[in-house]
Every structure is written in C-alpha cells, then in structure tokens.
PyMOL commands that place a pseudoatom at each C-alpha (Angstrom):
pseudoatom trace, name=CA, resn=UNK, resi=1, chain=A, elem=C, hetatm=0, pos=[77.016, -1.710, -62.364]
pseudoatom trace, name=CA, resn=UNK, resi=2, chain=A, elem=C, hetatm=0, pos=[75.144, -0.626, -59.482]
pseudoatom trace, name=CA, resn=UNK, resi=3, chain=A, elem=C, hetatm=0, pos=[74.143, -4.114, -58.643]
pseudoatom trace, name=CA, resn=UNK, resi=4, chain=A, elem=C, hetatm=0, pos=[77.445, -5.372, -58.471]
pseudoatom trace, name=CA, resn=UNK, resi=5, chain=A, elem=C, hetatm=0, pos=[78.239, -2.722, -56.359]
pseudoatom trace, name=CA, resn=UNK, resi=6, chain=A, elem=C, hetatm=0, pos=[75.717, -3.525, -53.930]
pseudoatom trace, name=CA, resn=UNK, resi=7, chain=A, elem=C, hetatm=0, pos=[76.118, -7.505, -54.267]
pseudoatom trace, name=CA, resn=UNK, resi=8, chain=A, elem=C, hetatm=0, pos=[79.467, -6.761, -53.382]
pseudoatom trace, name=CA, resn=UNK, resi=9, chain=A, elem=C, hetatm=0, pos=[78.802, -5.307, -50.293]
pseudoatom trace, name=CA, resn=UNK, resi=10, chain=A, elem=C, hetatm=0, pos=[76.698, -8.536, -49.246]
pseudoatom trace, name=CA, resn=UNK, resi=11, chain=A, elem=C, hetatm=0, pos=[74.302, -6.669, -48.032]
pseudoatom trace, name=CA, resn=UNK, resi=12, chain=A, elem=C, hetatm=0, pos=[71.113, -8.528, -45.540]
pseudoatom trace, name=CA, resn=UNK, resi=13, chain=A, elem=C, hetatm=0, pos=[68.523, -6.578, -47.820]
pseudoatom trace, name=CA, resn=UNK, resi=14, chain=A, elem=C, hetatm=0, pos=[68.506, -5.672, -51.103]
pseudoatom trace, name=CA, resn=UNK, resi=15, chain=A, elem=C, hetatm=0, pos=[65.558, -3.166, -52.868]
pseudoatom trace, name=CA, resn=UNK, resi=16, chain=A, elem=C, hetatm=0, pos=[65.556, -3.599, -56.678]
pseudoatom trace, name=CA, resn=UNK, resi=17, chain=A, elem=C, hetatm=0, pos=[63.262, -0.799, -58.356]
pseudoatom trace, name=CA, resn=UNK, resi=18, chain=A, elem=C, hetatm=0, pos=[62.880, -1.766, -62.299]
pseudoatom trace, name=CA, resn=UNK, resi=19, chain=A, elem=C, hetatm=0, pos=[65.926, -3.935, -62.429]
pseudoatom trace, name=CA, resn=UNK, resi=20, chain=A, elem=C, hetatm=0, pos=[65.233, -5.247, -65.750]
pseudoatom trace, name=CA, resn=UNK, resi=21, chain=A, elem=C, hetatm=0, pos=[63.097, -1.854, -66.659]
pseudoatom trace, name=CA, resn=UNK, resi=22, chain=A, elem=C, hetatm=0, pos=[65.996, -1.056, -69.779]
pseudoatom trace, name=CA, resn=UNK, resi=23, chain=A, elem=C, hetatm=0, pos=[67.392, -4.232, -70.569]
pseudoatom trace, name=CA, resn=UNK, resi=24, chain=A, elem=C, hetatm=0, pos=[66.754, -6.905, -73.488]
pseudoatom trace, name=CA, resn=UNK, resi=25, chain=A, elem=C, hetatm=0, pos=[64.931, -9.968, -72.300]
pseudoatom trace, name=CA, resn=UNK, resi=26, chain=A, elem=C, hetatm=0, pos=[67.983, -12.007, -72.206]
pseudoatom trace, name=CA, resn=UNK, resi=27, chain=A, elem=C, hetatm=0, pos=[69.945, -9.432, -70.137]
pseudoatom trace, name=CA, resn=UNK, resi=28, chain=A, elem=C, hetatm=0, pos=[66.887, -9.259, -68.167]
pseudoatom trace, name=CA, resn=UNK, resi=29, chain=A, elem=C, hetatm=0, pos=[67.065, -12.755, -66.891]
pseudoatom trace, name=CA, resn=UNK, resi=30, chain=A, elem=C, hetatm=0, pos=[70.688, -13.034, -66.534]
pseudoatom trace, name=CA, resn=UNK, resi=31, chain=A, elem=C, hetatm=0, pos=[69.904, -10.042, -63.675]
pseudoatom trace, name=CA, resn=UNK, resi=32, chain=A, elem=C, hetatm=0, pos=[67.292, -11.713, -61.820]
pseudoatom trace, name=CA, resn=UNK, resi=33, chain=A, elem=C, hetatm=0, pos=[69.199, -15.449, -62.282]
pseudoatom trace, name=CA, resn=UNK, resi=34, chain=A, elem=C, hetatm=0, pos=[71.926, -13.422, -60.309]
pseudoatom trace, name=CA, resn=UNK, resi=35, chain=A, elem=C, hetatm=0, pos=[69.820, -11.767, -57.513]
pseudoatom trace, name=CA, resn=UNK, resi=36, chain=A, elem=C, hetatm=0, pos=[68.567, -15.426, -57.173]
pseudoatom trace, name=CA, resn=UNK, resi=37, chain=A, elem=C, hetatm=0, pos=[71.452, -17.062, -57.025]
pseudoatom trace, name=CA, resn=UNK, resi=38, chain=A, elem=C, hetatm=0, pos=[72.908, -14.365, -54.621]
pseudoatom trace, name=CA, resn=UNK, resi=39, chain=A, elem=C, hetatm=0, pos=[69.435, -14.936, -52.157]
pseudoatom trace, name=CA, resn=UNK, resi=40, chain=A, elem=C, hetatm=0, pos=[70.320, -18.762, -52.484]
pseudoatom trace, name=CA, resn=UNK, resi=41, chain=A, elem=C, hetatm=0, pos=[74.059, -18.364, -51.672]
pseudoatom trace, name=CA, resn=UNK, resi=42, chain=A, elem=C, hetatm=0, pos=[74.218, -15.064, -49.110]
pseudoatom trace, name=CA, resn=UNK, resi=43, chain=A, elem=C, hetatm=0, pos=[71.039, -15.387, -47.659]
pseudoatom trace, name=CA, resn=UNK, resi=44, chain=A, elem=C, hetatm=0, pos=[70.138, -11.616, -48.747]
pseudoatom trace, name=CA, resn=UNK, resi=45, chain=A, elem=C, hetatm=0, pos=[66.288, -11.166, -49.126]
pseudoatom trace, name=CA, resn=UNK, resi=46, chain=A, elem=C, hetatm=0, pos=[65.650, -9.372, -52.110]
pseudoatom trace, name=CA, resn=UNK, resi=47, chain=A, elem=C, hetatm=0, pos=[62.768, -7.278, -53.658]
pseudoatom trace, name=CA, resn=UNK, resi=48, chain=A, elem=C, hetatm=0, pos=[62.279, -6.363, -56.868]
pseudoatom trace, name=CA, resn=UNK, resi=49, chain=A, elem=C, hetatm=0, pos=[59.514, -3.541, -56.893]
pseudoatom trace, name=CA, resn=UNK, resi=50, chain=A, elem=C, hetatm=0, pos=[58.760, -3.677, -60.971]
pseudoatom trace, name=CA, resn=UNK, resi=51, chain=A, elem=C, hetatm=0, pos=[55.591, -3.305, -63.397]
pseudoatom trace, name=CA, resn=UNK, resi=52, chain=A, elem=C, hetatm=0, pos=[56.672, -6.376, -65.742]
pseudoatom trace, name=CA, resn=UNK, resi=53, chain=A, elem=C, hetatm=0, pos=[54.101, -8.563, -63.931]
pseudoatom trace, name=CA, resn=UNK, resi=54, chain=A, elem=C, hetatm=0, pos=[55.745, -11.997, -65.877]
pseudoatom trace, name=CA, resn=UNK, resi=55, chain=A, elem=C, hetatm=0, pos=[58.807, -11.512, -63.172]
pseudoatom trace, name=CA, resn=UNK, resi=56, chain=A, elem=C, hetatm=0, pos=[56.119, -12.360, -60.073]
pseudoatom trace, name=CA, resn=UNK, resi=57, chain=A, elem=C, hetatm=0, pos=[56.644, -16.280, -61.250]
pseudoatom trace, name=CA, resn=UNK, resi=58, chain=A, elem=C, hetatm=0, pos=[60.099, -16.525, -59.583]
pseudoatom trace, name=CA, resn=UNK, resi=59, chain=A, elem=C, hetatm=0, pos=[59.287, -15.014, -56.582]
pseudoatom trace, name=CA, resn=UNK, resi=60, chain=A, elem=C, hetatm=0, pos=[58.531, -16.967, -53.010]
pseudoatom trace, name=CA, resn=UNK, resi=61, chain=A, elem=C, hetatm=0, pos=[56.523, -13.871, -52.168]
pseudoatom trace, name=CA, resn=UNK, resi=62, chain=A, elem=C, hetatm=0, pos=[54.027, -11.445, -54.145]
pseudoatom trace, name=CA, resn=UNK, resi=63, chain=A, elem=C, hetatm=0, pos=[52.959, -8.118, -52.982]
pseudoatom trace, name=CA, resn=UNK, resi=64, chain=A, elem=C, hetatm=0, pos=[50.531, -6.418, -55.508]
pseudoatom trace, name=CA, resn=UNK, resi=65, chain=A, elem=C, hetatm=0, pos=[49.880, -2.647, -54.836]
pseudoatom trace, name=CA, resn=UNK, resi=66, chain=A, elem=C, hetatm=0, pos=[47.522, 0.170, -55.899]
pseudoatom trace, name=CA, resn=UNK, resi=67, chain=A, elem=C, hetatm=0, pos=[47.600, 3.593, -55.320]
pseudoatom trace, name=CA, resn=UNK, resi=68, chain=A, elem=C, hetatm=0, pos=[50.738, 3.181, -52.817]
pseudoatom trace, name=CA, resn=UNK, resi=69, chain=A, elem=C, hetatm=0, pos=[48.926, 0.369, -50.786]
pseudoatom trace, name=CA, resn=UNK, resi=70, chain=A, elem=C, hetatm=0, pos=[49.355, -3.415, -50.418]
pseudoatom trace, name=CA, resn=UNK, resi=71, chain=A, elem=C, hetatm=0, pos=[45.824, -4.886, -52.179]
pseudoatom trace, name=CA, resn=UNK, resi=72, chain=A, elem=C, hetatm=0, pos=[47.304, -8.493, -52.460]
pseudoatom trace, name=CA, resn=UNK, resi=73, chain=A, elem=C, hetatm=0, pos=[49.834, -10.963, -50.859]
pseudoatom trace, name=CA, resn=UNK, resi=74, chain=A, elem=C, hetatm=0, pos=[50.529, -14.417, -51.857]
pseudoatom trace, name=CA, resn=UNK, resi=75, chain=A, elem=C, hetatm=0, pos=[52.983, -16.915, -52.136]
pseudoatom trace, name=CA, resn=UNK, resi=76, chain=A, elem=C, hetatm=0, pos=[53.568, -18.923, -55.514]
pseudoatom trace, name=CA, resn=UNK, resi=77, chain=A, elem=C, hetatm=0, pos=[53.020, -22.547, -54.616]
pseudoatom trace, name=CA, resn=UNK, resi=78, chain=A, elem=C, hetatm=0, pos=[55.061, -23.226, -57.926]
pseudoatom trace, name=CA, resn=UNK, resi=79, chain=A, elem=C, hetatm=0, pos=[57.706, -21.209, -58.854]
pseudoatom trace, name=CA, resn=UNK, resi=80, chain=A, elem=C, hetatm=0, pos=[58.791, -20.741, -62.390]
pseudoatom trace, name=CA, resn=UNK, resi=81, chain=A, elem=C, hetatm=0, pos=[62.601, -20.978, -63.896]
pseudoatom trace, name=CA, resn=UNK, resi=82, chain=A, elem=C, hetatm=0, pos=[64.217, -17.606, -64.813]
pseudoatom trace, name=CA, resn=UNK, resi=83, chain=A, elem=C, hetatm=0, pos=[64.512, -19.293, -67.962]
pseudoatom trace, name=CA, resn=UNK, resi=84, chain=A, elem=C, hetatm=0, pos=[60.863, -19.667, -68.450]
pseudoatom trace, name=CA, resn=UNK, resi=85, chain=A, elem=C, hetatm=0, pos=[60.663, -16.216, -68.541]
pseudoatom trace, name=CA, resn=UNK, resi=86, chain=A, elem=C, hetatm=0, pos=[59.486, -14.583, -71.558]
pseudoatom trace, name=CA, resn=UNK, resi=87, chain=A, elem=C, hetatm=0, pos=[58.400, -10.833, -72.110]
for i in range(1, 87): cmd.bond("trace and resi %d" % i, "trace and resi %d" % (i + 1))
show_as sticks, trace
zoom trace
C-alpha cells in the first residue's frame, strides 16, 4: 500500500528500502516491474536500497556499500528482465 500511495503522488524521487524484503518471488517482481514501469512512464528516479543482490540486474545504476560508505559504482552495460529474476 505504501507504494501506491507514493506512486500516486508522482513524486520526482522515490527511496525504496527492502521493497521486496517480505514478499514471495512473484510478488516481488510484480513490485519492481511497477517501479520500472513508473521510472519509464513519470520520469521518477528510483532507488531501491536492498540486500537481495539478484535485484542489481535491472538497475541502470549500482551503488555497493560497506559500513555506511559507497565502495563501488557501476552501470550494467546489459540489463536483465524483471522476469529473469529468480531468488
């Protein structure tokens, strides 16, 4: 719910801690296929801030951190298909 609430809003920046921390793999995609297609359509930048490392692949933009700091930054040359997903 509270990502529909703040979709709704159309907001220019949206922070997603864990949003597929409690769900079922398949509810877990349908999530990030809609924070996708909401980037695509409104133009909101989006990050999700998670430890399930598998959900890096669909991002333009990594950001790998340890102990509270940024220790890597890279962009996926190829990204991967919420649907090729699998965790």
């Amino acid at each position: 719910m509270a990502i529909a609430r703040a979709i709704a809003k159309r907001p220019d920046v949206m922070l997603c801690d864990e949003p597929t921390g409690a769900l079922d793999a398949e509810t877990g995609r349908l999530v990030l296929k809609t924070l996708i297609d909401v980037n695509r359509e409104v133009g909101t930048t989006t990050a999700v801030i998670t430890h399930n490392a598998v959900i890096a692949g669909i991002a333009n933009r990594v950001l790998r951190m340890t102990s509270g700091r940024i220790v890597e930054t890279r962009r996926n040359v190829k990204r991967v298909s919420v649907g090729e997903l699998s965790w």
